[in-house]
ROSE-4610 file (N, C-alpha, C; in Angstrom, 1 decimal, always signed):
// ROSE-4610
residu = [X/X/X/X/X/X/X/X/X/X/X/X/X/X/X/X/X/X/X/X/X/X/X/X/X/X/X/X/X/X/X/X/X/X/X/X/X/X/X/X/X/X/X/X/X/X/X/X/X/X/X/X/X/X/X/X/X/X/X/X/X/X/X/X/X/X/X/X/X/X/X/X/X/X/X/X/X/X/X/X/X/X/X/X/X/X/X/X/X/X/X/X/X/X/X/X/X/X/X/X/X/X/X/X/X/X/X/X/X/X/X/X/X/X/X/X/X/X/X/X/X/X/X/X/X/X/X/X/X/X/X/X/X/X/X/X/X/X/X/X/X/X/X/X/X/X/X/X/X/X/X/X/X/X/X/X/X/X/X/X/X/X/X/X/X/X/X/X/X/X/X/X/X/X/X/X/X/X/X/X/X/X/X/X/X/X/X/X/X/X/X/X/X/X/X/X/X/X/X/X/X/X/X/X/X/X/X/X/X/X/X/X/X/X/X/X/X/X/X/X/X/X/X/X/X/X/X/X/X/X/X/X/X/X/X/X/X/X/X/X/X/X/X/X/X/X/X/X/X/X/X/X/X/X/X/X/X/X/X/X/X/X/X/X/X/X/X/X/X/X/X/X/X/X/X/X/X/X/X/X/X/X/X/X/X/X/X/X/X/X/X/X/X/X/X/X/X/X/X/X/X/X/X/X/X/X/X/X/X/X/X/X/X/X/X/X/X/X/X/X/X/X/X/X/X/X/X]
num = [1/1/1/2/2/2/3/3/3/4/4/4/5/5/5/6/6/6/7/7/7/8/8/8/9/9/9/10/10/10/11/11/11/12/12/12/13/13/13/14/14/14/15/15/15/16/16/16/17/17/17/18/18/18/19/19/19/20/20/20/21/21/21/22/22/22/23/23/23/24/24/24/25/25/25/26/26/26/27/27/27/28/28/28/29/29/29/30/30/30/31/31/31/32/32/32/33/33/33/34/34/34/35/35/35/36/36/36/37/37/37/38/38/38/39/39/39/40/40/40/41/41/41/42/42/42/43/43/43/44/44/44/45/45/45/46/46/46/47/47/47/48/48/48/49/49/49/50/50/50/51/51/51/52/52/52/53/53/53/54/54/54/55/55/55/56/56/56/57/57/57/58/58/58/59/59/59/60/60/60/61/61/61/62/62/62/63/63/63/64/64/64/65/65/65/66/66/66/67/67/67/68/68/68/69/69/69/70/70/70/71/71/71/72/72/72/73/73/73/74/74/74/75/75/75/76/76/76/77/77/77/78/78/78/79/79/79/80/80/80/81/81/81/82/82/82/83/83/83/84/84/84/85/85/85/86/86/86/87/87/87/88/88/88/89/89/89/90/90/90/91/91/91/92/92/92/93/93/93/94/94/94/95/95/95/96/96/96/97/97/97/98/98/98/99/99/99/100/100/100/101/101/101/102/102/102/103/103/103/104/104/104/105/105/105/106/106/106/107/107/107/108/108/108/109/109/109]
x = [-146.1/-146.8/-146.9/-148.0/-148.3/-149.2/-148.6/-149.8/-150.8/-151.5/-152.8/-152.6/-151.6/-151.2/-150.5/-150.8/-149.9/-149.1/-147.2/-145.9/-146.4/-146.3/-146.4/-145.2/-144.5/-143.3/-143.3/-142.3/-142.8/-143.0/-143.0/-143.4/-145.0/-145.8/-147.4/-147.9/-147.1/-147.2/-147.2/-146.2/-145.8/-147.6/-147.4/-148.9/-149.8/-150.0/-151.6/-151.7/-150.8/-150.6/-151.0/-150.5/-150.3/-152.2/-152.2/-153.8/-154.9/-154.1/-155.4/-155.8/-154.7/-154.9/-155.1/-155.2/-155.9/-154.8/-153.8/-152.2/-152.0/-152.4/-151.7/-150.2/-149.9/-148.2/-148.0/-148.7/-148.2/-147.3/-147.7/-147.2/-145.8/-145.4/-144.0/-143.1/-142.8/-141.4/-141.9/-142.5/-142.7/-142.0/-142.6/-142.4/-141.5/-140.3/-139.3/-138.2/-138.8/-137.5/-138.1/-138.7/-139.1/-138.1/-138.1/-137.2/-135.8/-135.3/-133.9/-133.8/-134.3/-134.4/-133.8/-135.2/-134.5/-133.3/-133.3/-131.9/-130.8/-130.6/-129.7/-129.9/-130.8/-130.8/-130.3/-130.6/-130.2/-128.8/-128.1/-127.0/-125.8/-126.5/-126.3/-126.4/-127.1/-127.2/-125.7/-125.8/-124.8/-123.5/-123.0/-122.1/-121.6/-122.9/-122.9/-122.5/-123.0/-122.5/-121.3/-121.5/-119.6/-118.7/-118.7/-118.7/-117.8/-119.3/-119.0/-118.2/-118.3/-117.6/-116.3/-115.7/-114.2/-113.9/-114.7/-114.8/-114.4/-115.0/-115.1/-113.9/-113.5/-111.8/-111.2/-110.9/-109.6/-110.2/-111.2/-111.0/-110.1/-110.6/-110.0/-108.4/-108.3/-106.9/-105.8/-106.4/-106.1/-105.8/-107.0/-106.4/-105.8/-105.3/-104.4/-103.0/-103.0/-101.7/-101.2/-102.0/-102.4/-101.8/-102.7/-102.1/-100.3/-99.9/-98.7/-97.3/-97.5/-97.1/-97.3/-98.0/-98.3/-97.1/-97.0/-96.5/-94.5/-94.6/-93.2/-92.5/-93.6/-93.3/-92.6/-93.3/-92.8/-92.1/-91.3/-90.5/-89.2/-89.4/-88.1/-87.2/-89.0/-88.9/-88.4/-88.7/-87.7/-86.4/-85.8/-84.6/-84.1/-84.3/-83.5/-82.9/-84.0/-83.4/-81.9/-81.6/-80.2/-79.9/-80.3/-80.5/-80.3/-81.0/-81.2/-79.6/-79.3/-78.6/-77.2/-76.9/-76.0/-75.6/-76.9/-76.8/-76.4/-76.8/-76.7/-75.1/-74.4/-73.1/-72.2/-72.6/-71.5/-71.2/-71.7/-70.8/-69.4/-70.2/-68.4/-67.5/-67.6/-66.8/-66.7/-67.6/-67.9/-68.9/-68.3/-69.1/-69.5/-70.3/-70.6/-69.7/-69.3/-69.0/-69.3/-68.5/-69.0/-68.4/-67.5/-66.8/-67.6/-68.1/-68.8/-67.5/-68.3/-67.6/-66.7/-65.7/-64.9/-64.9/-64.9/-65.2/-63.7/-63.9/-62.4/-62.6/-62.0/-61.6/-60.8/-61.1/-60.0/-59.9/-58.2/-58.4/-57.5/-58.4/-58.0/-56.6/-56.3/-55.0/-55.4]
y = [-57.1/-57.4/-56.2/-55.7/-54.6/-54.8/-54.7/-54.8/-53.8/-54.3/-53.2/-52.3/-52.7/-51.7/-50.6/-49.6/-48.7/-48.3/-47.8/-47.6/-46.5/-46.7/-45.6/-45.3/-44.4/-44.1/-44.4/-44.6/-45.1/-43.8/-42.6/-41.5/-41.6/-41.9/-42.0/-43.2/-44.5/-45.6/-45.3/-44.6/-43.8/-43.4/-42.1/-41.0/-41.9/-42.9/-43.2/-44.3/-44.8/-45.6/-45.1/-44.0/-43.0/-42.3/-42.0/-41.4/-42.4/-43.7/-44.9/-45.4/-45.0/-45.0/-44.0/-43.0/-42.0/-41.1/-41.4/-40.2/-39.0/-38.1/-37.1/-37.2/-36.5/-36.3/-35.2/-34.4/-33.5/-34.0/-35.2/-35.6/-36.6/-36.5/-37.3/-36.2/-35.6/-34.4/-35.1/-34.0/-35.0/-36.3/-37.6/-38.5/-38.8/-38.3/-38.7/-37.6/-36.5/-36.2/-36.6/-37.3/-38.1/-39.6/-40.0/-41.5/-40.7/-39.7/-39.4/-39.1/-38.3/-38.1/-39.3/-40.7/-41.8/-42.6/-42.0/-42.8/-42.0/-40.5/-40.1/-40.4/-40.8/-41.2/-42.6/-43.4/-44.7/-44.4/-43.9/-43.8/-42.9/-42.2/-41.6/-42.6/-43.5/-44.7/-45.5/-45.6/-47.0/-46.4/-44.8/-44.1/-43.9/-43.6/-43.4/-44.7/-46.0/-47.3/-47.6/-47.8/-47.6/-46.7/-45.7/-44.5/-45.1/-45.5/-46.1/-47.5/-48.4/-49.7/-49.0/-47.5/-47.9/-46.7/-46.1/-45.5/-46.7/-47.7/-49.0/-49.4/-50.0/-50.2/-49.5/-48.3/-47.3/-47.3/-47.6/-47.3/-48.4/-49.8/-50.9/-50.6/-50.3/-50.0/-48.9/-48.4/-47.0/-48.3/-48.6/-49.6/-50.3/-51.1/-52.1/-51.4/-50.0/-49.5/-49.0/-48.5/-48.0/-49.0/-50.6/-51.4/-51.8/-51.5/-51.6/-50.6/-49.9/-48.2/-48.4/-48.5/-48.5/-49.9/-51.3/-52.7/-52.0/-51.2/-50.8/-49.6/-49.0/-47.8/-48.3/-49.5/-50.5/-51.3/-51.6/-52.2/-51.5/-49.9/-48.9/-48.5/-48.3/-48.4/-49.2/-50.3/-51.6/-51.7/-51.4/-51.4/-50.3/-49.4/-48.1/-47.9/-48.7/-48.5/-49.0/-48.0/-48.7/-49.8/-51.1/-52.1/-52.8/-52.7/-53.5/-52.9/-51.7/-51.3/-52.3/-52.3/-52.6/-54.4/-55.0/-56.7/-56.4/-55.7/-55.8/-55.3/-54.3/-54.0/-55.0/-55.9/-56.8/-57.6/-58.5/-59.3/-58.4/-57.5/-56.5/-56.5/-56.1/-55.8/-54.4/-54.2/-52.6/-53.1/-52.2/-52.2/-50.7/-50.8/-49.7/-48.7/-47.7/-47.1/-46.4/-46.9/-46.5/-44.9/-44.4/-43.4/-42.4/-41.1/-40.1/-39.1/-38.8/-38.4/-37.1/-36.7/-35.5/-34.5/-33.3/-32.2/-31.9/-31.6/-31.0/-29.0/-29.3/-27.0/-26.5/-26.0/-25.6/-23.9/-23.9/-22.6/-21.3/-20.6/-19.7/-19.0/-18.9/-17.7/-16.5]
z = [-69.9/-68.7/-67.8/-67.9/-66.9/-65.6/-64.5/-63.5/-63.7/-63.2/-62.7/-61.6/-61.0/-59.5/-59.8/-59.2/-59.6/-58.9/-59.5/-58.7/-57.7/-56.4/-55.4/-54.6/-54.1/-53.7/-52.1/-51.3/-49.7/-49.5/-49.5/-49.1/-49.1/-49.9/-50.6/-49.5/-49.6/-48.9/-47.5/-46.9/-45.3/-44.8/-45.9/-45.7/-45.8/-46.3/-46.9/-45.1/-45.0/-43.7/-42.1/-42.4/-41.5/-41.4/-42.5/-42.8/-42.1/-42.8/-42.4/-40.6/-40.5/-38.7/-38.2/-38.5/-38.0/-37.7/-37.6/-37.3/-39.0/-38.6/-39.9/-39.6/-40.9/-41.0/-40.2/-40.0/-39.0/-38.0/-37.4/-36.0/-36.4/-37.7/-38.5/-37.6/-37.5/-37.0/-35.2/-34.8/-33.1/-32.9/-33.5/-33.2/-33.7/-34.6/-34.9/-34.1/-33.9/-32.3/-31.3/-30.9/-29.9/-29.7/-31.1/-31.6/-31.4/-31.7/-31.7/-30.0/-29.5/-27.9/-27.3/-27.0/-26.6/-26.7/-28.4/-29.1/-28.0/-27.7/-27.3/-25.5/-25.3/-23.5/-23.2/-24.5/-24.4/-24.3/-25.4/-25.8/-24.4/-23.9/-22.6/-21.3/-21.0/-19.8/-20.3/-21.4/-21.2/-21.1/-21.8/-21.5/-19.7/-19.4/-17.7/-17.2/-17.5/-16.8/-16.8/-17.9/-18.5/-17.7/-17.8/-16.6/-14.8/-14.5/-13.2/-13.2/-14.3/-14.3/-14.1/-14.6/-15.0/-13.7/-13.1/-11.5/-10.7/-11.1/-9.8/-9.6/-11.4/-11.5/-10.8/-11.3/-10.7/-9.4/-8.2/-7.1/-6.3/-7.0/-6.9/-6.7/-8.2/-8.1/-7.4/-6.8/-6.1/-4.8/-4.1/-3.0/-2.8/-4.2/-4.3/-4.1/-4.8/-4.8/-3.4/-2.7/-1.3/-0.5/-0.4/+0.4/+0.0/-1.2/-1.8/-1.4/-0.6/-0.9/+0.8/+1.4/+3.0/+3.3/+2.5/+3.0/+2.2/+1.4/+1.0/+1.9/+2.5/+3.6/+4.9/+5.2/+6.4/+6.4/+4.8/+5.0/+4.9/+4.3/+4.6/+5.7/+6.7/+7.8/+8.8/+8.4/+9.2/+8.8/+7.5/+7.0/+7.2/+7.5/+7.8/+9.7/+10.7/+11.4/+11.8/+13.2/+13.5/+13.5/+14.3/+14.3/+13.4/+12.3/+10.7/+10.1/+10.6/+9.2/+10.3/+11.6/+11.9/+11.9/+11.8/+11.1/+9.3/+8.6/+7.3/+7.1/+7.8/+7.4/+8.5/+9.3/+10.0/+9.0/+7.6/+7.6/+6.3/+5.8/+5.0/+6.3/+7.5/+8.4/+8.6/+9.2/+9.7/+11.0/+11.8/+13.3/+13.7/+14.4/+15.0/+16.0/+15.9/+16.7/+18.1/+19.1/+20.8/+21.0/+20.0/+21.0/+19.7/+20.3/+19.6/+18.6/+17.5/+16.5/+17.2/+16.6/+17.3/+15.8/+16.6/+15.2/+15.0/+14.0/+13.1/+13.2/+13.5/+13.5/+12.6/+11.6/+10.8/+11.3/+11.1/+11.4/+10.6/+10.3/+9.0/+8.9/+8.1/+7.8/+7.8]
């Protein structure tokens, strides 16, 4: 069983297509770095979005840590004064001292 058609290669199939509409092969290289071009702009946008989504994150997260770090700053601060520290060490049994510290003098041989 032989057809009548004859085997043509898609290369022959491409050209003869390309012929029939009026495009030569010349313009095959062009429009196929033209197809790679886009491919890499496309490919370039979504990198860039991406980009900015994980910009957005970490700015997010920079403020959360910010507001975290400013609310632990103020509470050192409250806990460090005189005040605070002198309710925290009354119930061990330590009080505050009224008479000012006296210096020690050693004195050499």
């Amino acid at each position: 069983m032989e057809t009548s058609k004859t085997k043509r290669s898609f290369k022959e199939l491409v050209v003869d297509t390309f012929r029939a509409n009026g495009i030569t092969t010349e313009w095959i290289p062009y429009v196929l770095f033209l197809t790679l071009i886009a491919l890499f702009w496309i490919a370039n946008t979504y990198y860039a979005e991406k980009t900015v989504r994980e910009i957005h994150e970490i700015k997010k997260d920079v403020k959360e840590l910010r507001t975290e770090y400013m609310s632990t700053k103020l509470d050192l601060m409250n806990s460090s004064k005189q005040s605070q520290v002198a309710q925290s060490v009354k119930p061990i049994g330590l009080k505050e001292s009224r008479t000012a510290p006296k210096k020690l003098i050693l004195k050499q041989k």
